[in-house]
MIRO-426783 format. One record per residue: x, y, z of N, C-alpha, C, CB in turn; residue in one letter; residue number from 1. Coordinates in steps of 0.2 Angstrom, whole numbers, always signed. Each point is the difference from the previous one (the first is absolute). Glycine has a CB too. Example, Ala and Ser with C-alpha at 12.3 -4.5 7.8 and 13.67 -1.06 7.14 Angstrom:
<n.X:+66; n.Y:-28; n.Z:+39; ca.X:-4; ca.Y:+6; ca.Z:+0; c.X:+4; c.Y:+6; c.Z:+0; cb.X:-9; cb.Y:-6; cb.Z:+6; r:A; k:1>
<n.X:+7; n.Y:+11; n.Z:-10; ca.X:+4; ca.Y:+6; ca.Z:+1; c.X:-4; c.Y:+5; c.Z:+3; cb.X:+6; cb.Y:-3; cb.Z:-10; r:S; k:2>
END
This chain:
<n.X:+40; n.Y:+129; n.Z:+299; ca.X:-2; ca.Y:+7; ca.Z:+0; c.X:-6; c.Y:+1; c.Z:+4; cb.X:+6; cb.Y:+2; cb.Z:-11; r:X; k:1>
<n.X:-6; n.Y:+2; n.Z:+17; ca.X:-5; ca.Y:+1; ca.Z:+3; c.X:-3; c.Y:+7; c.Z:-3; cb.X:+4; cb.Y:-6; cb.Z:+11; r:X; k:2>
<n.X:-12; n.Y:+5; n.Z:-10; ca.X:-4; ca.Y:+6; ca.Z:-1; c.X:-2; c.Y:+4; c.Z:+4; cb.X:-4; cb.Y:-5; cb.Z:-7; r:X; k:3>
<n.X:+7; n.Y:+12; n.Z:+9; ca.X:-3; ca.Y:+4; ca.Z:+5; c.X:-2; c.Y:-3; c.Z:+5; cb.X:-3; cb.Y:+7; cb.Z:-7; r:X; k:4>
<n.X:-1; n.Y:-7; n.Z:+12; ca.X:-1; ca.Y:-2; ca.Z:+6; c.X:-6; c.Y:-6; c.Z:+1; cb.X:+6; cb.Y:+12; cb.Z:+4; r:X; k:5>
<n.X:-7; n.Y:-14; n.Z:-9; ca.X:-5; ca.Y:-4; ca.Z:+0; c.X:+4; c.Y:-8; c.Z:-2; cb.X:-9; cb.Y:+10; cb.Z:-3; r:X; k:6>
<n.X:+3; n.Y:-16; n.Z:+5; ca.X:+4; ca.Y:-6; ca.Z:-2; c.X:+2; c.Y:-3; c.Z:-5; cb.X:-4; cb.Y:-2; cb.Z:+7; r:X; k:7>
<n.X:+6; n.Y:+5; n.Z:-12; ca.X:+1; ca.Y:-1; ca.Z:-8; c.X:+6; c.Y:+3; c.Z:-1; cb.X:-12; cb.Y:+1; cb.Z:-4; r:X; k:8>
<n.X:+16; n.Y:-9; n.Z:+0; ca.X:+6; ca.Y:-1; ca.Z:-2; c.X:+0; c.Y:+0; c.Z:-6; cb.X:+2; cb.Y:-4; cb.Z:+7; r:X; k:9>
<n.X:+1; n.Y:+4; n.Z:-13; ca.X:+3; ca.Y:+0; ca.Z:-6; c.X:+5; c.Y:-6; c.Z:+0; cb.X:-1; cb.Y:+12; cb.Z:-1; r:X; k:10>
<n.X:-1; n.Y:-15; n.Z:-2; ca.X:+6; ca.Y:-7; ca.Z:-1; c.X:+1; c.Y:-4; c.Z:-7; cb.X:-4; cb.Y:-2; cb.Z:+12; r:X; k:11>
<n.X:+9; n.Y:+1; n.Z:-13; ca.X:+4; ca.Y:-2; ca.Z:-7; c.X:+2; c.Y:-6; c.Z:+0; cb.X:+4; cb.Y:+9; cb.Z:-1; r:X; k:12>
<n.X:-8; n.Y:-13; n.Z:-4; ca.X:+0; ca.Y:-5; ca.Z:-1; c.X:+1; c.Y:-4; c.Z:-8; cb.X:-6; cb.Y:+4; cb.Z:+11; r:X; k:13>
<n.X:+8; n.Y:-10; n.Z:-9; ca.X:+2; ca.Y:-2; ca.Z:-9; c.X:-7; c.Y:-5; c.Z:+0; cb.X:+17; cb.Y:+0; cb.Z:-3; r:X; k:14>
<n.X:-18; n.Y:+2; n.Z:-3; ca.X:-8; ca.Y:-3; ca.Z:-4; c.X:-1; c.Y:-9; c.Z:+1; cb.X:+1; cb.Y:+10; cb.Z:-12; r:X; k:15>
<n.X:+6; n.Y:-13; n.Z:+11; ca.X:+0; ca.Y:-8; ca.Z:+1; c.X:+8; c.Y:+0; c.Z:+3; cb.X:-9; cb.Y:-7; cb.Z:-12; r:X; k:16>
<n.X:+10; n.Y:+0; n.Z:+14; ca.X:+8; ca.Y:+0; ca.Z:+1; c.X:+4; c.Y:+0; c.Z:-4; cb.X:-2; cb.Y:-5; cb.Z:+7; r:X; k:17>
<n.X:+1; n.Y:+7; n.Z:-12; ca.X:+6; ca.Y:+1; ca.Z:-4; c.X:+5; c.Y:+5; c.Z:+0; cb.X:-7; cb.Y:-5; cb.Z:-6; r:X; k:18>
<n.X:+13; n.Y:+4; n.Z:+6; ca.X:+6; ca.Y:+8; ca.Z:+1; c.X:-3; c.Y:+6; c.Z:-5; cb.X:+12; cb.Y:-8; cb.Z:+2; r:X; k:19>
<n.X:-14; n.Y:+7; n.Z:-10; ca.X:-1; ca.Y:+6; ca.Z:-2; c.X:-7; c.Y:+0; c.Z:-2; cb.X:+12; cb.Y:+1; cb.Z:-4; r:X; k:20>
<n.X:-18; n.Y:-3; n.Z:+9; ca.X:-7; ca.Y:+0; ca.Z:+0; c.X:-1; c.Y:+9; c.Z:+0; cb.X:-2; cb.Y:-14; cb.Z:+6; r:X; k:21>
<n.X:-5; n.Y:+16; n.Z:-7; ca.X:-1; ca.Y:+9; ca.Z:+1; c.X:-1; c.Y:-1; c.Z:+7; cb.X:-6; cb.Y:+6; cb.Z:-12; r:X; k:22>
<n.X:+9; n.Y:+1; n.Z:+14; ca.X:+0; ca.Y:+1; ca.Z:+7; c.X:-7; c.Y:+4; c.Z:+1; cb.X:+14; cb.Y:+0; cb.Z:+2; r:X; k:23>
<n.X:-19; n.Y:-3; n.Z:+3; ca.X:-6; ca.Y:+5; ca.Z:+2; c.X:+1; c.Y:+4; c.Z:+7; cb.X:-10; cb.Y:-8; cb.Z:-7; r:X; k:24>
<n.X:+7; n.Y:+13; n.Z:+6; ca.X:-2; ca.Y:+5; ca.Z:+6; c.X:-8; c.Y:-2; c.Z:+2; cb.X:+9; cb.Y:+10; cb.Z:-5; r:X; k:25>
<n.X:-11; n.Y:-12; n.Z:+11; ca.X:-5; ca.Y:-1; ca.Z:+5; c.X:+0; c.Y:+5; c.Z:+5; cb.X:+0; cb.Y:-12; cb.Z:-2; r:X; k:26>
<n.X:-6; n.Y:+14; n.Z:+6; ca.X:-1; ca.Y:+2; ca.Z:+3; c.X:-4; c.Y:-3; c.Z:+6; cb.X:+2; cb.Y:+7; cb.Z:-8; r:X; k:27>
<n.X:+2; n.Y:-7; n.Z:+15; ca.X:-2; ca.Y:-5; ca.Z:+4; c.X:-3; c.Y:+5; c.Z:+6; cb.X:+9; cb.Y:-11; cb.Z:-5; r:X; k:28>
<n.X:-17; n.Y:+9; n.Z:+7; ca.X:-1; ca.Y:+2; ca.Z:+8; c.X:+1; c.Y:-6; c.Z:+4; cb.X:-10; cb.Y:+9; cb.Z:-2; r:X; k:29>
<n.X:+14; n.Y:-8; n.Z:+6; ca.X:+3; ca.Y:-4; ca.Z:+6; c.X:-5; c.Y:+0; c.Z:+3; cb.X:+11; cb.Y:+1; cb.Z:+1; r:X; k:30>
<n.X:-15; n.Y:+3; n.Z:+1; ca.X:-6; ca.Y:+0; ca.Z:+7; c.X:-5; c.Y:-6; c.Z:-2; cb.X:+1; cb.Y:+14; cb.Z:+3; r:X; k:31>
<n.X:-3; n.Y:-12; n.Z:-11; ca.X:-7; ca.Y:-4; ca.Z:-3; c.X:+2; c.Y:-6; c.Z:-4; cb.X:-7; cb.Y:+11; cb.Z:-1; r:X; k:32>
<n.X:+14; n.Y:-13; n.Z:+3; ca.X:+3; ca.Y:-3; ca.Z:-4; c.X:-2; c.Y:-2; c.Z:-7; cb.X:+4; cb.Y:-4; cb.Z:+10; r:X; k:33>
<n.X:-2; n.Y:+7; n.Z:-16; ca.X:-5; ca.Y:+3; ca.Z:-6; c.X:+6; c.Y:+4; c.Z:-4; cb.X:-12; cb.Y:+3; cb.Z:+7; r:X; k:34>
<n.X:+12; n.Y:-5; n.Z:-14; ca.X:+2; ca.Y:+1; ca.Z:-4; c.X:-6; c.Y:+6; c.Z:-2; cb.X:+8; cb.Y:-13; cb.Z:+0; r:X; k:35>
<n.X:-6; n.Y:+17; n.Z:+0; ca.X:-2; ca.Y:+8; ca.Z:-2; c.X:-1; c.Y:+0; c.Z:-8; cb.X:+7; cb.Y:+5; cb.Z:+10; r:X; k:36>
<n.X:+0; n.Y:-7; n.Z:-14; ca.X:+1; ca.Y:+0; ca.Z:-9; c.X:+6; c.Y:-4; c.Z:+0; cb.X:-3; cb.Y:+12; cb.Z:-3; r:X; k:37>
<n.X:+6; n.Y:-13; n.Z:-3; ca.X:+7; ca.Y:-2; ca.Z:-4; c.X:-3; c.Y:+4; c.Z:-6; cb.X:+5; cb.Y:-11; cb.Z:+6; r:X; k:38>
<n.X:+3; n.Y:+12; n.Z:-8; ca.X:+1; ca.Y:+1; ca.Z:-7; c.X:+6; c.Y:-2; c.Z:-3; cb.X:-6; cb.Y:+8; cb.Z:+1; r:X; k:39>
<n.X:+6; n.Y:-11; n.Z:-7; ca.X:+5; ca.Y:-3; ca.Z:-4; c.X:+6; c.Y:+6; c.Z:-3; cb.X:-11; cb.Y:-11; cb.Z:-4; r:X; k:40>
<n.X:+16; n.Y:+10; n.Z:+6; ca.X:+4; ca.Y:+5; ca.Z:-2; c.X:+4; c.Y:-1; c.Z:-8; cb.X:+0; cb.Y:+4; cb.Z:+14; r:X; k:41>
<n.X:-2; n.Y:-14; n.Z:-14; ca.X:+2; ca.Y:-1; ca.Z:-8; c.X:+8; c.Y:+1; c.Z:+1; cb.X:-13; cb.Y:+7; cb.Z:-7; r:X; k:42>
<n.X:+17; n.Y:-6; n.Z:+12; ca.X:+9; ca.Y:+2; ca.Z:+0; c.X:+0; c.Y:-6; c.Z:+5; cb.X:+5; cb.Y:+15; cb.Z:-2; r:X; k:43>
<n.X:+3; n.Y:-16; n.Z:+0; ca.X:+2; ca.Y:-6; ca.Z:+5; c.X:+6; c.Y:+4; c.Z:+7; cb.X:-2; cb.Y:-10; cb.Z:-13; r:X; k:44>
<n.X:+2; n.Y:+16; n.Z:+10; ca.X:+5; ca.Y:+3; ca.Z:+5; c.X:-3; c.Y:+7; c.Z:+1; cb.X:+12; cb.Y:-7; cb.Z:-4; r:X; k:45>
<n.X:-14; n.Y:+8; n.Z:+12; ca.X:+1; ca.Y:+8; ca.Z:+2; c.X:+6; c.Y:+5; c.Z:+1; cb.X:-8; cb.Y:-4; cb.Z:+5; r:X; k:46>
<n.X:+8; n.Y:+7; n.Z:-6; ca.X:+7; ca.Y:+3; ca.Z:+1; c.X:+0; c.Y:+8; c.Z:+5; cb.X:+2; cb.Y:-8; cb.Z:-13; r:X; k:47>
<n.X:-8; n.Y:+10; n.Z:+13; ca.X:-1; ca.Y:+5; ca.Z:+3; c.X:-7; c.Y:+1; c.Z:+5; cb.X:+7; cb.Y:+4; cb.Z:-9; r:X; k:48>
<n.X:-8; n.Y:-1; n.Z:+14; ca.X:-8; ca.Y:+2; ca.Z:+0; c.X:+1; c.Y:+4; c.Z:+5; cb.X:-7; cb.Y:-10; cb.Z:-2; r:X; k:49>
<n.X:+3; n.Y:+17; n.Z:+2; ca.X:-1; ca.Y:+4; ca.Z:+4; c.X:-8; c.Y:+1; c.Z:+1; cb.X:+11; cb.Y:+5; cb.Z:-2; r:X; k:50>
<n.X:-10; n.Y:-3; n.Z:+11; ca.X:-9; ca.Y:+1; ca.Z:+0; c.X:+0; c.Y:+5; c.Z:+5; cb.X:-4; cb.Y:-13; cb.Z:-2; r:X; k:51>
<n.X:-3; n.Y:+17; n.Z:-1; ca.X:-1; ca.Y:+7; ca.Z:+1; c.X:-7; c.Y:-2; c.Z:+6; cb.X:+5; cb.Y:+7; cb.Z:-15; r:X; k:52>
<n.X:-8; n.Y:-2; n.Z:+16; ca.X:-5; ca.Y:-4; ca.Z:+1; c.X:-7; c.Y:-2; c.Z:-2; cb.X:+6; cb.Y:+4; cb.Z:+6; r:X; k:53>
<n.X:-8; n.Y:-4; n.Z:-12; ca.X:-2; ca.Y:-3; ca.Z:-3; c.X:+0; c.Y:-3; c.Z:-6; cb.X:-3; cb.Y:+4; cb.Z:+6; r:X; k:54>
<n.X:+8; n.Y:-7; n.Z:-8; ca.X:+4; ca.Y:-2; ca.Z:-6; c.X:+7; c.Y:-5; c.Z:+2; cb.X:-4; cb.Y:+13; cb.Z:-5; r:X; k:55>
<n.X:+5; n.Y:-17; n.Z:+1; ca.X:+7; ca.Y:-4; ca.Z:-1; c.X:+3; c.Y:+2; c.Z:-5; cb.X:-4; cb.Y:-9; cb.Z:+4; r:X; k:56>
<n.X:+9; n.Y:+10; n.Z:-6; ca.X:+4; ca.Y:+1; ca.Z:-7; c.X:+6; c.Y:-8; c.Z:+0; cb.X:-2; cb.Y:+17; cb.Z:+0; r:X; k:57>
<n.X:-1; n.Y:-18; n.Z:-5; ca.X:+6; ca.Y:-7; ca.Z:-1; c.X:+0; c.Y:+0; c.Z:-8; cb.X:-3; cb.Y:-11; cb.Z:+11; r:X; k:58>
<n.X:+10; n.Y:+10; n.Z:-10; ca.X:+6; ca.Y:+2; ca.Z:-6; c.X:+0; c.Y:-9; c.Z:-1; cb.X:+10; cb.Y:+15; cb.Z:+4; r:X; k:59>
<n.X:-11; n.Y:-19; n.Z:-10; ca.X:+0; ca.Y:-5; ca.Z:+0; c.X:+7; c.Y:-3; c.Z:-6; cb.X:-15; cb.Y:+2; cb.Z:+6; r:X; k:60>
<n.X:+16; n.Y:-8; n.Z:-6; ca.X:+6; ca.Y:-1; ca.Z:-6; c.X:-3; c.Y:-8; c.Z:+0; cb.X:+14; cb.Y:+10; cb.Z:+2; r:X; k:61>
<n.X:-12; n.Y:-14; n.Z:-8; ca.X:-1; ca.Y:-7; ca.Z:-1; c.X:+2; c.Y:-1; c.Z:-8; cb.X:-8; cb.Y:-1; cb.Z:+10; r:X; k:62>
<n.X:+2; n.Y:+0; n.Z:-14; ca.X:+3; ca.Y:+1; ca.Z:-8; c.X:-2; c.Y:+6; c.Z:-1; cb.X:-2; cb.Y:-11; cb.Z:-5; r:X; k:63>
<n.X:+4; n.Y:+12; n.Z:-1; ca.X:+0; ca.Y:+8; ca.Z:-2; c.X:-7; c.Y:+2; c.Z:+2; cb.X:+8; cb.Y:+1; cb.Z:-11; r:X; k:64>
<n.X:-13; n.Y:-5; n.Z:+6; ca.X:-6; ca.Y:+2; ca.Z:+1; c.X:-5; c.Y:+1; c.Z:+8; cb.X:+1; cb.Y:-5; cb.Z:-13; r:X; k:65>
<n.X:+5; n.Y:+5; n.Z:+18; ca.X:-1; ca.Y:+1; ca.Z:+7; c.X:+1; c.Y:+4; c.Z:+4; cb.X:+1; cb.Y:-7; cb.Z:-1; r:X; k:66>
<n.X:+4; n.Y:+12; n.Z:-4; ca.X:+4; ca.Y:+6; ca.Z:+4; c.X:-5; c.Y:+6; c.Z:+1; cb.X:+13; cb.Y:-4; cb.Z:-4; r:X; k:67>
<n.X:-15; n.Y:+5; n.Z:+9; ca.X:-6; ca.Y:+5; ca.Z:+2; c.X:+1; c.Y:+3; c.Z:+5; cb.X:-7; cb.Y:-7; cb.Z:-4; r:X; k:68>
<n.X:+2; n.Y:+14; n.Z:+4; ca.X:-2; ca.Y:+3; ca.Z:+6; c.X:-5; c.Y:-1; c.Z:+1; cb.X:+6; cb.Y:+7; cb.Z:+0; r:X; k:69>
<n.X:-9; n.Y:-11; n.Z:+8; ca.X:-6; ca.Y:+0; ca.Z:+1; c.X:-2; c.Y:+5; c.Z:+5; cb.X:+1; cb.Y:-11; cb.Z:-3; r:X; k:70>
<n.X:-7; n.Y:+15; n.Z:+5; ca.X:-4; ca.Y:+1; ca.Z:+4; c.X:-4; c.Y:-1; c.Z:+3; cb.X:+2; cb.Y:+4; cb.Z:-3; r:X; k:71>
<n.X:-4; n.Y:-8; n.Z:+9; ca.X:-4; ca.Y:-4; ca.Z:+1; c.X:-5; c.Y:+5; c.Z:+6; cb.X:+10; cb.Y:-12; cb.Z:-3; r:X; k:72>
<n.X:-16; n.Y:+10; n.Z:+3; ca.X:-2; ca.Y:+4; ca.Z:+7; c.X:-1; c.Y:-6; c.Z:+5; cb.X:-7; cb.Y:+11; cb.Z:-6; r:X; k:73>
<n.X:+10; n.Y:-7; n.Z:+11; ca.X:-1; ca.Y:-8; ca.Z:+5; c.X:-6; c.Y:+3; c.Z:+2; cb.X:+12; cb.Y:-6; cb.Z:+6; r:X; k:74>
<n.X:-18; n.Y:+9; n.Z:-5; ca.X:-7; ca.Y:-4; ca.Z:+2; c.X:-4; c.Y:-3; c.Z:-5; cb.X:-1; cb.Y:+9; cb.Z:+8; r:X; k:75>
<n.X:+2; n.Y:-7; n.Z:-15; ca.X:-2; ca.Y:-4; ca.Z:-3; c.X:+3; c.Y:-6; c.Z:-6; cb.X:-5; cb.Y:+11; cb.Z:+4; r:X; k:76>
<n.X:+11; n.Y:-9; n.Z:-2; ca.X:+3; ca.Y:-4; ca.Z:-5; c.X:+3; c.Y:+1; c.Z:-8; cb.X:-7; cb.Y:-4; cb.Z:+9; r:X; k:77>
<n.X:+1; n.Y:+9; n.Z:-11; ca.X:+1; ca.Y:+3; ca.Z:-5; c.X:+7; c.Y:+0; c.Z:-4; cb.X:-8; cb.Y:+5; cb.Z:+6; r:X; k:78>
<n.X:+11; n.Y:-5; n.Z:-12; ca.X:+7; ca.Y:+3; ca.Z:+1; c.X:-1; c.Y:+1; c.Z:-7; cb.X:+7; cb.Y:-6; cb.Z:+10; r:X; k:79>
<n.X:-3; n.Y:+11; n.Z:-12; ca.X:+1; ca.Y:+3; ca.Z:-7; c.X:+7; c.Y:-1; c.Z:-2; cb.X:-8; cb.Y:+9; cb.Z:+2; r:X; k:80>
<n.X:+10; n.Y:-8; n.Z:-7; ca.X:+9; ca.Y:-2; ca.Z:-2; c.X:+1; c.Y:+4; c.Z:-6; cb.X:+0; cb.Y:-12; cb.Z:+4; r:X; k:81>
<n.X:+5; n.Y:+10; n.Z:-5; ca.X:+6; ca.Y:+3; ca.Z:-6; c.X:+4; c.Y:-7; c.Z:-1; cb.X:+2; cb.Y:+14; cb.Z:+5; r:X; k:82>
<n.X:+0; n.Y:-14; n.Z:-9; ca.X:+4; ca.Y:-4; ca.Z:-5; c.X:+5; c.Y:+3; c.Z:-5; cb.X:-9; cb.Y:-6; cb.Z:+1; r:X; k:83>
<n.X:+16; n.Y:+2; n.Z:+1; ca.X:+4; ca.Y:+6; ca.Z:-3; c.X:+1; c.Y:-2; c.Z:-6; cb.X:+5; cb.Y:+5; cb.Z:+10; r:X; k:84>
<n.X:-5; n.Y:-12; n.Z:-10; ca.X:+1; ca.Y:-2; ca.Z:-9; c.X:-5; c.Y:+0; c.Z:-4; cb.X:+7; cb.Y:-6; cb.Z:+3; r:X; k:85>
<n.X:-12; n.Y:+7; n.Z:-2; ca.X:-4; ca.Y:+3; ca.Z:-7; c.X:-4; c.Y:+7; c.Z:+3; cb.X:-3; cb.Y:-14; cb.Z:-5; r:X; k:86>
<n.X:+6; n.Y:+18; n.Z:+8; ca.X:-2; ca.Y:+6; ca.Z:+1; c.X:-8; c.Y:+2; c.Z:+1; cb.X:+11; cb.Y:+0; cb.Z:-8; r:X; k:87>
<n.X:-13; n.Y:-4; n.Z:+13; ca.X:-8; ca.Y:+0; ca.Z:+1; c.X:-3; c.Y:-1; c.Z:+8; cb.X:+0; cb.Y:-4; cb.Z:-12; r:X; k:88>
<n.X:-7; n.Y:+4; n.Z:+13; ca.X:-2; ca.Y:+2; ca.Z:+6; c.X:-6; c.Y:-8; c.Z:+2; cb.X:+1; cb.Y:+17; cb.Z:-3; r:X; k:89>
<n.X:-1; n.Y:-19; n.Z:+7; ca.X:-6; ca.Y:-5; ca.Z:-1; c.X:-3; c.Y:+0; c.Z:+10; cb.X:+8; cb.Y:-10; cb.Z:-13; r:X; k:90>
<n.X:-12; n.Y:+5; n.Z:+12; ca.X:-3; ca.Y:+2; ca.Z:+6; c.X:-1; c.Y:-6; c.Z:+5; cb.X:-7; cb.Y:+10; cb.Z:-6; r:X; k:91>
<n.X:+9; n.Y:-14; n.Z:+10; ca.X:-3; ca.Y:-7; ca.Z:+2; c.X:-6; c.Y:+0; c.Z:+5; cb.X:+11; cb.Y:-6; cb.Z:-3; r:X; k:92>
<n.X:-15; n.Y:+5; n.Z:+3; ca.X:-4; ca.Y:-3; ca.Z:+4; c.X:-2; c.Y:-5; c.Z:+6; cb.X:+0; cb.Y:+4; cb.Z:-8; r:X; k:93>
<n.X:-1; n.Y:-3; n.Z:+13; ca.X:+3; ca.Y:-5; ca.Z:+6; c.X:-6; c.Y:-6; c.Z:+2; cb.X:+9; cb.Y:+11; cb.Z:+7; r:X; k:94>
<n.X:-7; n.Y:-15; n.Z:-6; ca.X:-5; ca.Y:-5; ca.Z:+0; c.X:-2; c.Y:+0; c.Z:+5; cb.X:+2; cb.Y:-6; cb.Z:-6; r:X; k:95>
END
Protein backbone atom coordinates (compact mmCIF):
# COMPACT_ATOMS: atom_id res chain seq x y z
CA UNK A 1 0.00 0.00 0.00
CA UNK A 2 1.28 3.36 -1.04
CA UNK A 3 0.90 6.61 1.03
CA UNK A 4 -0.39 9.55 -0.81
CA UNK A 5 2.32 11.02 -2.89
CA UNK A 6 5.21 10.63 -0.89
CA UNK A 7 7.91 7.66 -0.63
CA UNK A 8 6.18 5.59 2.08
CA UNK A 9 4.76 2.14 1.66
CA UNK A 10 2.81 0.07 3.98
CA UNK A 11 3.98 -3.44 3.87
CA UNK A 12 2.80 -6.88 5.37
CA UNK A 13 4.88 -9.00 6.78
CA UNK A 14 5.03 -12.39 8.91
CA UNK A 15 7.14 -11.89 12.34
CA UNK A 16 9.45 -15.28 11.53
CA UNK A 17 9.10 -17.92 8.84
CA UNK A 18 6.65 -19.72 10.17
CA UNK A 19 3.05 -20.26 8.22
CA UNK A 20 0.93 -19.21 11.33
CA UNK A 21 3.62 -16.59 12.84
CA UNK A 22 1.78 -12.72 13.67
CA UNK A 23 1.66 -10.92 10.64
CA UNK A 24 3.20 -7.05 11.23
CA UNK A 25 2.48 -3.95 9.47
CA UNK A 26 5.88 -1.61 8.84
CA UNK A 27 6.12 1.49 7.32
CA UNK A 28 8.72 1.80 4.79
CA UNK A 29 10.41 5.34 3.16
CA UNK A 30 11.95 4.11 -0.01
CA UNK A 31 13.75 7.31 -0.54
CA UNK A 32 15.60 7.27 3.08
CA UNK A 33 15.48 3.68 2.99
CA UNK A 34 14.00 3.57 6.72
CA UNK A 35 11.82 1.81 8.44
CA UNK A 36 9.43 4.62 9.79
CA UNK A 37 7.38 1.96 12.47
CA UNK A 38 5.98 -1.72 12.68
CA UNK A 39 3.30 -2.95 14.69
CA UNK A 40 2.58 -6.37 15.79
CA UNK A 41 -0.99 -7.15 14.81
CA UNK A 42 -0.78 -10.47 17.10
CA UNK A 43 -3.23 -12.38 13.86
CA UNK A 44 -1.97 -14.72 11.63
CA UNK A 45 -4.33 -13.73 8.81
CA UNK A 46 -5.59 -10.33 7.19
CA UNK A 47 -8.53 -10.51 5.80
CA UNK A 48 -9.53 -6.90 4.99
CA UNK A 49 -7.81 -3.36 4.86
CA UNK A 50 -9.10 -0.10 3.65
CA UNK A 51 -7.19 3.05 3.57
CA UNK A 52 -8.55 6.55 3.82
CA UNK A 53 -6.12 9.06 3.98
CA UNK A 54 -4.88 8.83 7.15
CA UNK A 55 -5.71 5.71 8.54
CA UNK A 56 -5.59 1.71 7.70
CA UNK A 57 -8.47 -0.36 8.77
CA UNK A 58 -7.55 -4.18 8.93
CA UNK A 59 -10.13 -6.62 9.80
CA UNK A 60 -7.76 -9.29 11.19
CA UNK A 61 -8.72 -13.39 11.97
CA UNK A 62 -6.22 -16.21 13.35
CA UNK A 63 -7.18 -17.70 17.02
CA UNK A 64 -10.20 -16.28 18.43
CA UNK A 65 -8.30 -14.05 20.63
CA UNK A 66 -7.16 -12.43 17.13
CA UNK A 67 -10.27 -11.57 15.46
CA UNK A 68 -10.02 -7.66 15.44
CA UNK A 69 -10.66 -4.41 14.08
CA UNK A 70 -7.60 -2.43 13.80
CA UNK A 71 -7.01 1.38 13.10
CA UNK A 72 -3.81 2.16 12.39
CA UNK A 73 -2.50 5.75 11.53
CA UNK A 74 -0.07 5.43 8.88
CA UNK A 75 2.09 8.60 9.95
CA UNK A 76 2.31 7.38 13.19
CA UNK A 77 1.57 4.19 13.52
CA UNK A 78 -0.61 4.40 16.12
CA UNK A 79 -3.47 1.92 16.13
CA UNK A 80 -6.57 1.42 18.30
CA UNK A 81 -8.76 -1.79 18.04
CA UNK A 82 -11.72 -3.73 18.98
CA UNK A 83 -11.97 -7.26 19.80
CA UNK A 84 -14.94 -8.99 19.10
CA UNK A 85 -14.61 -11.85 21.46
CA UNK A 86 -14.22 -10.35 24.60
CA UNK A 87 -16.08 -7.29 23.74
CA UNK A 88 -13.32 -4.52 24.33
CA UNK A 89 -11.01 -1.71 23.01
CA UNK A 90 -7.03 -1.88 23.34
CA UNK A 91 -4.46 0.32 21.87
CA UNK A 92 -0.80 -0.97 20.40
CA UNK A 93 1.95 1.09 20.13
CA UNK A 94 4.48 1.09 17.20
CA UNK A 95 8.01 0.59 17.76
Amino acid sequence: MHIDDNPTFILEHNETTESDSNILLSAMDTDKKKVLWTINTKASSINLTHQDSSNLVVLTSGSSEAENILNVSLKTGKTTGYNFKYNRTFSIEPN
